[in-house]
C-alpha positions in Angstrom: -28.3 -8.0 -4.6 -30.1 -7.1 -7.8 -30.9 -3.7 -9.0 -32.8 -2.8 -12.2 -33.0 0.4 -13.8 -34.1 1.9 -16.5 -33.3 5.4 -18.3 -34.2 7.5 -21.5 -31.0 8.3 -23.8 -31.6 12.1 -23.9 -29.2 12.6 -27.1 -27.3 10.4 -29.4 -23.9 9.5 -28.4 -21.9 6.2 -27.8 -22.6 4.3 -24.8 -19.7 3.1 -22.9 -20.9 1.9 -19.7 -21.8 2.9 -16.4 -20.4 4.8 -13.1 -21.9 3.0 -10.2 -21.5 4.5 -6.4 -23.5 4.0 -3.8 -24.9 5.7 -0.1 -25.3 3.8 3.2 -27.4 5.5 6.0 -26.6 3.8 9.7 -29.1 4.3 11.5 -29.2 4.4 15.2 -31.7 4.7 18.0 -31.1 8.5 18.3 -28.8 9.1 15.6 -27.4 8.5 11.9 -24.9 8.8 9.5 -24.5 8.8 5.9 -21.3 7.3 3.9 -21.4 8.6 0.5 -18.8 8.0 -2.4 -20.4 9.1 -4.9 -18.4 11.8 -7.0 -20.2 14.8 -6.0 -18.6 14.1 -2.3 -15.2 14.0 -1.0 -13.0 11.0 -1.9 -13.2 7.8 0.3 -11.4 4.3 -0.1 -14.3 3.0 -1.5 -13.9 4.8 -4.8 -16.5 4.7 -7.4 -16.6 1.4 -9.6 -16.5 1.6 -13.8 -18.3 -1.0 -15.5 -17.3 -0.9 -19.3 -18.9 -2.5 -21.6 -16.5 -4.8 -24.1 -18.0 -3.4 -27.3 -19.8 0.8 -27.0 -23.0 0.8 -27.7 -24.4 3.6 -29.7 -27.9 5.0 -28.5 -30.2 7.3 -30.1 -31.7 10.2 -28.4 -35.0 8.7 -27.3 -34.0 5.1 -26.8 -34.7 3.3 -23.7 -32.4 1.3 -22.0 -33.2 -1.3 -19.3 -30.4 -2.7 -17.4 -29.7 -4.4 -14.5 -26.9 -5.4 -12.0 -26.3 -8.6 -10.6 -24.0 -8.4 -7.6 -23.1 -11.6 -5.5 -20.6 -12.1 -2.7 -17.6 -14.5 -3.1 -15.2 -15.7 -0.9 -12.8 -13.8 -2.0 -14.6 -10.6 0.2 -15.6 -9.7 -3.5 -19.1 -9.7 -5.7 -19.2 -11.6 -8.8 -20.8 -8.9 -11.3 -22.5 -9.2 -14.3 -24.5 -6.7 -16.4 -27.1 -6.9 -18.5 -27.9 -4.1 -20.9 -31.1 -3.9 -23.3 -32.4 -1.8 -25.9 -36.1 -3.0 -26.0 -37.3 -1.0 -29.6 -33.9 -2.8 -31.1 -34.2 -6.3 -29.5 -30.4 -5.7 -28.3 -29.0 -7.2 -25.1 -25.6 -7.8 -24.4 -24.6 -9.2 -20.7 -20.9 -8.8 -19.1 -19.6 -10.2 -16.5 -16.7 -8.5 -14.0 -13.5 -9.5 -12.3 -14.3 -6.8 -9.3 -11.2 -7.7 -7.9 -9.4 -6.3 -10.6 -8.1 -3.1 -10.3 -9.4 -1.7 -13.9 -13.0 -1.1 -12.5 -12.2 0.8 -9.9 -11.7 4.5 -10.1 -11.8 7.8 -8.1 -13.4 10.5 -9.7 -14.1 13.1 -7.6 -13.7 17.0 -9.0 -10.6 18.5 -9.1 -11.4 20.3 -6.4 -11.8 18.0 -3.6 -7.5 17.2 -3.6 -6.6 20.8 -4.2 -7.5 23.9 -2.9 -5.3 26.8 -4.5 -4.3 29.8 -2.0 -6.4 32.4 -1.9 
């Protein structure tokens, strides 16, 4: 699967990469469910993945940044990954590719307050 985006920097910072999560609806005849992971929801074993990118990137408020993500199964049950990041107004690109297997690009970051709930 491929998925392009594109966003507006809305202040200058440095760019380190990108949280990516996703939702899946099942739909049925009369019914449907929703699986989300993203971290606004309670933690599943699907985490949330962290793509870093090998250098940061620093962005200017009112850059634009078109990306996209290149996902491909293996035969490992795995996606090959690769990244491509642009800054159009600076002619910069950089592309990275992922190990998804590896255990550094994974990560769980739901709030605090989904693994403890103090007595009341």
């Amino acid at each position: 699967m491929q998925i392009s985006f594109k966003h507006k920097i809305t202040q200058t910072a440095i760019l380190h990469g990108y949280a990516v999560y996703f939702d899946a609806i099942f739909s049925g005849h009369d019914h449907y469910c929703v699986l989300h992971t993203g971290p606004e929801h309670p933690a599943t074993h699907w985490y949330q993945t962290r793509l870093l990118l090998p250098e940061p990137l620093g962005v200017n408020k009112g850059q634009f940044i078109d990306a996209e993500l290149d996902m491909k199964a293996n035969t490992e049950q795995c996606f090959d990954t690769v990244l491509t990041v642009r800054i159009p107004q600076l002619e910069i690109e950089g592309k990275v590719q992922y190990d998804m297997k590896d255990a550094e690009y994974r990560g769980c970051y739901q709030s605090y307050a989904n693994y403890y709930n103090p007595p009341q």
